[in-house]
N, C-alpha and C positions, 0 to 999 in steps of 0.2 A: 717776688718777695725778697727782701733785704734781709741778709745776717746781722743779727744787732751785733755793736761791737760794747766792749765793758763797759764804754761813758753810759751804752743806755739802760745795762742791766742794774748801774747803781739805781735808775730812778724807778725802778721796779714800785721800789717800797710803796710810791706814792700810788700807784695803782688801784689797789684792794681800795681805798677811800673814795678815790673817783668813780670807780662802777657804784659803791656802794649810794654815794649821792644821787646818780644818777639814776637807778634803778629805784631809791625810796620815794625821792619827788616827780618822779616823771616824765624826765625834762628829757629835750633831744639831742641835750649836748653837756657835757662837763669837763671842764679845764682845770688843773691846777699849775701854775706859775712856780714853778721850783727855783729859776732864776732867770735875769732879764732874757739869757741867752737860748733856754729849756722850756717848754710843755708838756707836760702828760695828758696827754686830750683823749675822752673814750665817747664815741659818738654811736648814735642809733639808727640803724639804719633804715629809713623809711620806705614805704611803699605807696608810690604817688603822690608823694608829699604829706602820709599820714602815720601815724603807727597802728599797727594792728592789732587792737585788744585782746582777738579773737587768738590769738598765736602763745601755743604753750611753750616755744621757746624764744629767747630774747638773742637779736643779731646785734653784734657791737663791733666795731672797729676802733682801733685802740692806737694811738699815735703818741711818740717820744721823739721831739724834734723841736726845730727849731717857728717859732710862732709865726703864724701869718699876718697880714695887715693891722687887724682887727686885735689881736692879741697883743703887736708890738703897740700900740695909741695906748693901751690899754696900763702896760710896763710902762710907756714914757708918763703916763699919771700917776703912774702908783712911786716912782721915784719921784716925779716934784712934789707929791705928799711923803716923802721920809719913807713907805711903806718898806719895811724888813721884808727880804727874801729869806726863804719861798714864804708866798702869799700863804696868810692862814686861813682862808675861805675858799673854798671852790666855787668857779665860777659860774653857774647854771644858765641855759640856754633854752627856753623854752618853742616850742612851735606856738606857729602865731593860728590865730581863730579864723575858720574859715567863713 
């Protein structure tokens, strides 16, 4: 485990909104884009590729960093459309149907 250093305690704030998305829709993953070079990513963690309804508490792993693959295509669209950072929308991930 990594000591955050202050760049990532400012992005703190963005946090509470992202579990919160995440936790209301269900979804297995939530991003918010704070800027092209930042994510606040809070991810659930599954068991054998499923969530488990059955489970009174909820497992998250929670990441302040710099984007992966998928994230950065994601910035290089949101700039050729003008899009203002940080992105207003969280980005939701859903698990796919088995």
């Amino acid at each position: 485990m990594s000591i955050p250093n202050a760049a990532h305690l400012t992005y703190l704030k963005y946090l509470p909104k992202v579990v919160e998305m995440l936790v209301i829709n269900g979804a297995k993953s939530a991003t918010k884009f704070v800027d092209r070079r930042t994510v606040v990513r809070a991810h659930r963690v599954t068991y054998r590729g499923k969530i488990n309804r059955y489970e009174k508490t909820l497992d998250l792993r929670v990441k302040i960093g710099t984007p992966n693959y998928h994230e950065r295509k994601f910035v290089a669209d949101c700039m050729k459309a003008n899009e203002p950072f940080p992105v207003k929308r969280v980005r939701l991930a859903f698990l796919r149907n088995a």
